[in-house]
C-alpha positions, 0 to 999 in steps of 0.5 A: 744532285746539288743544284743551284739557279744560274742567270747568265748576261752579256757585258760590254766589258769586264773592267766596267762591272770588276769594282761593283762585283769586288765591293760586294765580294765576300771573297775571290778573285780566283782566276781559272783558264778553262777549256770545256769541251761537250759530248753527245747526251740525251737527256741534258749535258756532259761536259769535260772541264780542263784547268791543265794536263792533270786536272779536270771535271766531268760535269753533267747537267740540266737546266732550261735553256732560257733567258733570266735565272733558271734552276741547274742540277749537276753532278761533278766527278774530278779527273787527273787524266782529262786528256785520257777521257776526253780521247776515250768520250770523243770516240765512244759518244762524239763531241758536240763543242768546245768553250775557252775561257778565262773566268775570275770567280768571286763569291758574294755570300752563297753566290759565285760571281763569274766574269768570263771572257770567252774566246769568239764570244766576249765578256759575260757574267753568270751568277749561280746561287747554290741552293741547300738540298730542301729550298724552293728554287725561287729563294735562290732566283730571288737572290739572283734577281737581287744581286743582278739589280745590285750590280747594275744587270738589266733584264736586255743582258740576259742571255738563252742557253750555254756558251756552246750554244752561243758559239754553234749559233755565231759559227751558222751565221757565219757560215750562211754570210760566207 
C-alpha cells in the first residue's frame, strides 16, 4: 500500500495562508471540485472521489484518527462510471457520509498542499508528505512539522479525524440544539 503522513488544521480563512503556501510551492495551484461520498468498511475507510460524470476514485484507507500528523495507508483504483459505483456500493454495503469541496492543490517538494473549503465546514489545510516504500514515518512527520512551522500552523489548528467525521459531529450537535 503507498502510504503517506497527513496532518489536517482549521483555518480562519484561505486567502490569509494562499501567498505563505504559493511562496513555498514547487508547483500548483491545480483546482479540483470533489464530492466524496463514505460507505460502510470494517477495518478503515472507503470512499468514492467524484471530480465529474466520467471520472472518479475508490479510495480505501487507514489512519489514526488524532490530532497532529499521522501515518495514512491507501490504495486507489480510478473509475469512469463513479455514478454507476456509487449506486452499486450504496446498495450492496450502505453510505455512512458525504464531503463537498473545493480543494486547490500545490506541491511543496514531496508534500501536497491542500487548501480545502468544505461545504458546512469552512476552510482547511491538510498536509500529505509521501513517504517511499522503506522510510520510517517519522521522517515524513518531521517534514510536516516543518512546514507546518513554515507556513505559520499552530498546534490549537490541528484538527482529530476526517471531514465526514467533522460534519456527523456539527449535524449531532445540531441535532441535540434543535
Amino acid at each position: 500500500m503507498a502510504r503517506n503522513t497527513e496532518i489536517k488544521a482549521r483555518l480562519a480563512g484561505i486567502p490569509e495562508l494562499l501567498p505563505r503556501v504559493a511562496a513555498l510551492a514547487t508547483g500548483g495551484p491545480e483546482e479540483i471540485d470533489q464530492d466524496d461520498t463514505f460507505f460502510r468498511c470494517a477495518d478503515g475507510r472507503l470512499k468514492l472521489r467524484t471530480f465529474s460524470e466520467d471520472r472518479g476514485e475508490l479510495i480505501f484507507y487507514r489512519r489514526a484518527d488524532r490530532q497532529g500528523p499521522k501515518e495514512s495507508h491507501y490504495l486507489i483504483a480510478p473509475t469512469a462510471a463513479p455514478g454507476d459505483l456509487r449506486r452499486l456500493l450504496a446498495q450492496s454495503i450502505g453510505v455512512t457520509g458525504r464531503v463537498v469541496k473545493h480543494r486547490t492543490v500545490y506541491l511543496v517538494g514531496r508534500t501536497r498542499v491542500h487548501l480545502d473549503r468544505v461545504e458546512g465546514l469552512g476552510d482547511f489545510l491538510e498536509l500529505e508528505v509521501v513517504l517511499r516504500d522503506d522510510e520510517d514515518a517519522a521522517a515524513g512527520i518531521d517534514e510536516a512539522h516543518a512546514l507546518m512551522d513554515r507556513l505559520g500552523v499552530r498546534a490549537a489548528q490541528l484538527v482529530e479525524g476526517a471531514y465526514v467525521d467533522l460534519l456527523a459531529a456539527r449535524t449531532a450537535r445540531e441535532g441535540k440544539a434543535s
